[in-house]
C-alpha positions in Angstrom: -22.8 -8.2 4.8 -24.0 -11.7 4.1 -24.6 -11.3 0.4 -21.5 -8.9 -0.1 -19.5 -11.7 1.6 -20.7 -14.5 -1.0 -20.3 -12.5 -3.9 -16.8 -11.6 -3.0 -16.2 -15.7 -2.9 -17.9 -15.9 -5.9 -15.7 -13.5 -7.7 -12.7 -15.2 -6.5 -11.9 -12.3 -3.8 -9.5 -14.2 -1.2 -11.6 -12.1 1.8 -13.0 -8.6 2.9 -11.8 -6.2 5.0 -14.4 -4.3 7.4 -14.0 -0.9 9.5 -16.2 0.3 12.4 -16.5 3.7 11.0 -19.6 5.3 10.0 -21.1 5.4 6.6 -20.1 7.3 4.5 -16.7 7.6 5.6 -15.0 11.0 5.3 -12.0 11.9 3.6 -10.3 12.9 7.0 -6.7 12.3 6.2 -6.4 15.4 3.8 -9.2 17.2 6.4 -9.3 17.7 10.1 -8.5 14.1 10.8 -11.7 13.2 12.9 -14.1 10.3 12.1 -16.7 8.7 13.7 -17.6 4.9 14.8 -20.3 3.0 14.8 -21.6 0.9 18.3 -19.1 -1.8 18.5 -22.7 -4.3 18.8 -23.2 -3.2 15.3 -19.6 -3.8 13.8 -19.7 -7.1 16.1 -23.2 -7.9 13.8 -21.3 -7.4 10.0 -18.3 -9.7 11.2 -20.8 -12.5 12.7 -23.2 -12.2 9.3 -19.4 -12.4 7.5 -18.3 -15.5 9.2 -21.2 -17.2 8.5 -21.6 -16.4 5.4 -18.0 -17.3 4.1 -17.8 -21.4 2.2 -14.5 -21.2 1.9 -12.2 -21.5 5.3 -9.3 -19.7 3.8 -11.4 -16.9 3.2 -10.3 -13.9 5.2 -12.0 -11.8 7.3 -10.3 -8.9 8.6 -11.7 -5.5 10.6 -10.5 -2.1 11.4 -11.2 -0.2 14.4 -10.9 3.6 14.6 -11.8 3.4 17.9 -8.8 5.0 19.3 -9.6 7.9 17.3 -13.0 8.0 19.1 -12.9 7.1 22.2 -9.6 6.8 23.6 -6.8 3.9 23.8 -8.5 1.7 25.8 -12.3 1.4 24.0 -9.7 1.1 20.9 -8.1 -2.3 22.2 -11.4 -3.7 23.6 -13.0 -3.6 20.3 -10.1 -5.0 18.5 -10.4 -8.0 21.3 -14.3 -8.2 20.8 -14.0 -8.2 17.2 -11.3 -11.0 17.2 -13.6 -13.0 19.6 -16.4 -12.7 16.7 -14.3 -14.5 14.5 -12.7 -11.8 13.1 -9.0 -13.3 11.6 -7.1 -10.0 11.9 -7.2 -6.6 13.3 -6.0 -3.5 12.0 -5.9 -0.4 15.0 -4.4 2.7 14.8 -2.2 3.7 17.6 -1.2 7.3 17.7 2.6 7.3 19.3 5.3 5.1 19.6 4.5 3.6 22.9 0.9 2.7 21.9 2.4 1.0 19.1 4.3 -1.5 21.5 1.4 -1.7 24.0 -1.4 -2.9 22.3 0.2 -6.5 21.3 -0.1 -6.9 24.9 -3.3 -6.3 25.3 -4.8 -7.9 21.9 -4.5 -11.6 22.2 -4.6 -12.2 18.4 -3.3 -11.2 15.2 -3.0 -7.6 14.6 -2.0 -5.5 11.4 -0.3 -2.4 11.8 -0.5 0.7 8.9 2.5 2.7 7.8 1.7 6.1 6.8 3.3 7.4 4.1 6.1 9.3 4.3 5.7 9.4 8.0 3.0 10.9 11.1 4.3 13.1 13.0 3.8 11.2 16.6 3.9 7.7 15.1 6.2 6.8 13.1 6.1 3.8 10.6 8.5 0.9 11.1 9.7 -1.6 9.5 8.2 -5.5 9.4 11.4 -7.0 11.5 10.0 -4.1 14.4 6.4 -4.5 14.4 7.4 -8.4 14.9 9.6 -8.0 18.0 6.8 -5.9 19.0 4.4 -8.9 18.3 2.6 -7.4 15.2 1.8 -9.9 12.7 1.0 -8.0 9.7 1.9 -4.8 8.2 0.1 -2.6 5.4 1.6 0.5 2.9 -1.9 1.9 1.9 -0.6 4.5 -0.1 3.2 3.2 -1.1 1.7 1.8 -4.4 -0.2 4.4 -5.9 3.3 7.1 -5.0 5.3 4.9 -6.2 3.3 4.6 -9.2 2.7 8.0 -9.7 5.9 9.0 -9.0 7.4 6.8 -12.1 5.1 7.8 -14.5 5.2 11.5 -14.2 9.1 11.2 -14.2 8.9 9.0 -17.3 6.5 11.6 -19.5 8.4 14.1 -18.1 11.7 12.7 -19.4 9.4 12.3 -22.6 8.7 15.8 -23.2 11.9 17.1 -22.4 14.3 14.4 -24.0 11.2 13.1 -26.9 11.8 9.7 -25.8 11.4 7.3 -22.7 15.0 6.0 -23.3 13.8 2.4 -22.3 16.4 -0.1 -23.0 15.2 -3.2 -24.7 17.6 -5.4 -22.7 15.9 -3.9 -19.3 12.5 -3.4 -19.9 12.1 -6.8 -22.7 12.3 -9.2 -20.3 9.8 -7.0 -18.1 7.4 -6.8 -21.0 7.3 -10.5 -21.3 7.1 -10.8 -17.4 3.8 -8.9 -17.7 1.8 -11.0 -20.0 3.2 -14.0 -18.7 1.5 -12.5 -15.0 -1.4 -11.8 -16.6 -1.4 -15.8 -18.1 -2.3 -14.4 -21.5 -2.5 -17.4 -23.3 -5.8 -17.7 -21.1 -7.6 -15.0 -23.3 -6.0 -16.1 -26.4 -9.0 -18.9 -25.9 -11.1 -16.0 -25.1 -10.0 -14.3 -28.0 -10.5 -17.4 -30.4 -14.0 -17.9 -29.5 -15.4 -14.1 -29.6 -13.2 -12.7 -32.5 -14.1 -13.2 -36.2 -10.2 -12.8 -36.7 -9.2 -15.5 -34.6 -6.5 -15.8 -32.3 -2.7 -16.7 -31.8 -3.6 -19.7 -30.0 -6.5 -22.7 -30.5 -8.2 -23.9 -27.3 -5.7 -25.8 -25.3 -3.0 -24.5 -26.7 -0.4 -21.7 -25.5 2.3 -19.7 -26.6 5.5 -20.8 -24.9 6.9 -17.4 -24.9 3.8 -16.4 -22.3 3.4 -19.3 -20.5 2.1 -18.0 -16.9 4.8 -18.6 -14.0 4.3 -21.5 -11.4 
């Protein structure tokens, strides 16, 4: 944990997020929905050796218990509180209703991050940020919103291609999106790349960029 911890700095990761279940973890979600934990001493170990190990104080270090899971409500919000007292800066449980959910910000003294489960479980249902925070939830994740949403758009998109033989993207809406995209990515940055490693040169000279990409503020 120390090492993976300072190569995550090194790489420019802003922190690391680390679960108390037991390698290798299971795909339960699309299975039976059990999983197994590890002895919170051991999960209490990792977050020590990451605290430590992290330079920079903004680096985050957040955990996951699947205690609840396991062993119950109660060895669920224990572990969350032992975790936080190890220096973790977040924890993410899993309550299973509705009134676990608002319980557990009573009982965790610290910040806590809740997961939505796309679309929807059947006993706990996801809410939305302006809830969790009356509740006294700090954070809130979408693990899966991304990757439906993107999936979503691009198979509606080829299929719209193969039945119509074209995207019908209009240039006024999807221009200024393709310029937002390179400007994101702060491409003038690998124009100098580009300039250094190509025999064919590049758009741009070291220290210079093109306006049209400058990267946003």
């Amino acid at each position: 944990m120390f090492h993976t911890v300072r190569v995550l700095e090194h790489a420019g990761a802003a922190g690391v997020f680390i679960d108390d279940q037991l390698f290798p973890k299971r795909f339960h979600y699309y299975m039976d929905g059990r999983v197994e934990t590890i002895p919170y001493q051991e999960m209490i170990e990792k977050i020590r050796y990451a605290v430590q190990a992290r330079r920079d104080r903004d680096f985050v270090v957040g955990v996951r218990t699947d205690a609840i899971s396991t062993h119950g409500f109660a060895e669920g919000v224990h572990r969350a509180n032992l975790y936080l007292q190890a220096g973790a800066d977040y924890a993410t449980l899993l309550p299973r209703t509705a009134e676990e959910t608002k319980q557990i910000p009573k009982e965790v003294p610290g910040p806590l991050n809740y997961v939505n489960g796309e679309p929807g479980l059947a006993k706990r249902p996801d809410f939305t940020a302006r809830e969790l925070g009356t509740m006294g939830w700090k954070m809130l994740s979408h693990p899966a919103s991304a990757i439906l949403i993107y999936y979503k758009t691009m198979k509606d998109a080829f299929a719209r291609l193969k039945e119509a033989g074209s995207l019908e993207m209009d240039p006024a809406v999807y221009g200024p999106v393709y310029k937002e995209v390179y400007q994101t990515m702060d491409i003038t940055t690998y124009y100098d790349i580009e300039y250094w490693t190509s025999r064919l040169g590049s758009r741009g000279a070291p220290g210079t960029f093109d306006p049209s990409f400058k990267a946003k503020e």
